[in-house]
Phi, psi and omega in degrees: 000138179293167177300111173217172193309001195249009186247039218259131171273184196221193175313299186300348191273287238276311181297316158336290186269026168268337198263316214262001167289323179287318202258347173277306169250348203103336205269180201207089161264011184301333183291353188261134178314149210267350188271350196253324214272321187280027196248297199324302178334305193291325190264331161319281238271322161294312191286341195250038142081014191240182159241172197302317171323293166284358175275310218282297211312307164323295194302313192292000193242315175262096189313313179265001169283314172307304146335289183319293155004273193260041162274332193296326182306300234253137180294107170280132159304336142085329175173140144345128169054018177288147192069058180340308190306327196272345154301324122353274199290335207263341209241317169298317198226301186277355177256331186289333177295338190277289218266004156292297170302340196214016189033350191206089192252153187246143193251144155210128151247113216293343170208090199315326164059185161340314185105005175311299204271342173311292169307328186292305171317299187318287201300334178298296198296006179249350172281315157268057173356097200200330176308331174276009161257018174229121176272118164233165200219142201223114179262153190232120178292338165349167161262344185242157166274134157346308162308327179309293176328096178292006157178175180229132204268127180201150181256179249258341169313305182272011136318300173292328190267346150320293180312335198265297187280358181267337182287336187264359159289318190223117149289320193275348193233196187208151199265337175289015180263006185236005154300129154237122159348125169217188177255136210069023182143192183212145187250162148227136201297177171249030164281344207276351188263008184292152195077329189286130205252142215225127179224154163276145170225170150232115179296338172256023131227096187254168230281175184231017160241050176279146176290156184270165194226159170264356166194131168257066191298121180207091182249104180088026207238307202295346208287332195295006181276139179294146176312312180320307191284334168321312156313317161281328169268011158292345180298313185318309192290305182300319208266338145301303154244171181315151139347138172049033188280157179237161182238152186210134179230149177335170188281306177227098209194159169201178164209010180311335189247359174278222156266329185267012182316327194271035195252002201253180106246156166295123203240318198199073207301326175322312226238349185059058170258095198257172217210126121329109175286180172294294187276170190024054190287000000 
């Protein structure tokens, strides 16, 4: 029977597939807030027109149906430059003080997603020839690595409104000189991507010997976490970076409530922006 709005799934659907992600692929999905993942469930399972049965079966069976899945999870950066200002901030004031202190500074963006803030980082730090001091490093949730990919494909919708925050980012250039023509859509290649070192992660179990970083871009990741997992991984995230190091988190995003808030200060509530101390490091 198809999926439809009078079919809504409950705790017992949600468990169902916490079991069969565990004993089929491996994956742990108990960490995704339960209200966000089952809002996704329903509507993946109404657009692709099926019932939760036949979703349990697909998934345990079908590799790209499974992909398609989760490609559906994850908070798409959604467009280039978005939050003009804090490209802004980062290309003006906060990436030249880091590599003014420490000439060679390390980057993470713990889940690379699409690649939108990759790119967006990219493209600030080759404008303020600013790219050879700086190291990143990208964990990806993904079944492929990012680096595989001879190119990433975004349509032509999200092209134009790219094109919109990079002009109130830049005035003087234009984001169409890093287009390149494809058929469906426009890429940017992954020469832009040279160096950047690309990894899988699970971010509430990370590796425990990863370097430590002067700025962590995590934009748009904590809000999809159960509050439990949220705790953690902000420890991961604190535990992560150097003394006095900054975390820049989504627009509505916080970490205020969390068991490490006393390990941050706030530097820049507009832009969310947090400071390691010193103390309780």
């Amino acid at each position: 029977m198809p999926f439809n709005q009078e079919n809504i799934l409950g705790i017992s659907d949600l468990r169902r597939l916490y079991e069969v992600m565990r004993e089929k692929h491996r994956q742990d999905y108990s960490h995704y807030a339960a209200t966000s993942l089952k809002r996704r469930i329903e509507k993946f399972i109404a657009d692709e027109n099926i019932s939760f049965e036949v979703f349990l079966e697909k998934i345990s069976e079908n590799q790209a149906f499974l992909r398609s899945f989760r490609d559906s999870l994850p908070v798409k950066g959604t467009e280039l430059f978005r939050d003009p200002s804090l490209w802004r901030l980062l290309r003006d004031s906060v990436l030249p003080s880091l590599i003014k202190k420490d000439n060679l500074i390390r980057i993470w963006i713990p889940d690379v997603s699409t690649g939108e803030d990759l790119l967006s980082l990219l493209i600030v730090l080759k404008e303020s020839g600013l790219r050879n001091s700086v190291l990143i490093d990208c964990g990806y949730n993904d079944f492929e690595n990012p680096a595989n990919n001879q190119e990433i494909l975004y349509s032509s919708s999200h092209r134009e409104i790219s094109s919109g925050n990079y002009k109130r980012y830049n005035d003087k250039s234009d984001l169409e000189n890093y287009f390149g023509e494809t058929t469906g859509g426009y890429t940017f290649s992954t020469k832009l991507f040279k160096g950047i070192s690309f990894s899988p992660i699970n971010l509430l179990r990370p590796e425990k010997t990863k370097p430590l970083y002067n700025l962590i871009l995590c934009r748009n990741i904590l809000l999809y976490y159960s509050q439990q997992q949220h705790d953690r991984l902000t420890t991961v995230l604190a535990d992560a970076l150097l003394p006095e190091g900054l975390l820049i988190l989504g627009h509505y995003e916080t970490i205020s409530f969390s068991r490490d808030a006393g390990r941050y200060r706030s530097i820049n509530e507009t832009e969310t922006i947090y400071q390691k101390n010193m103390e309780n490091a």
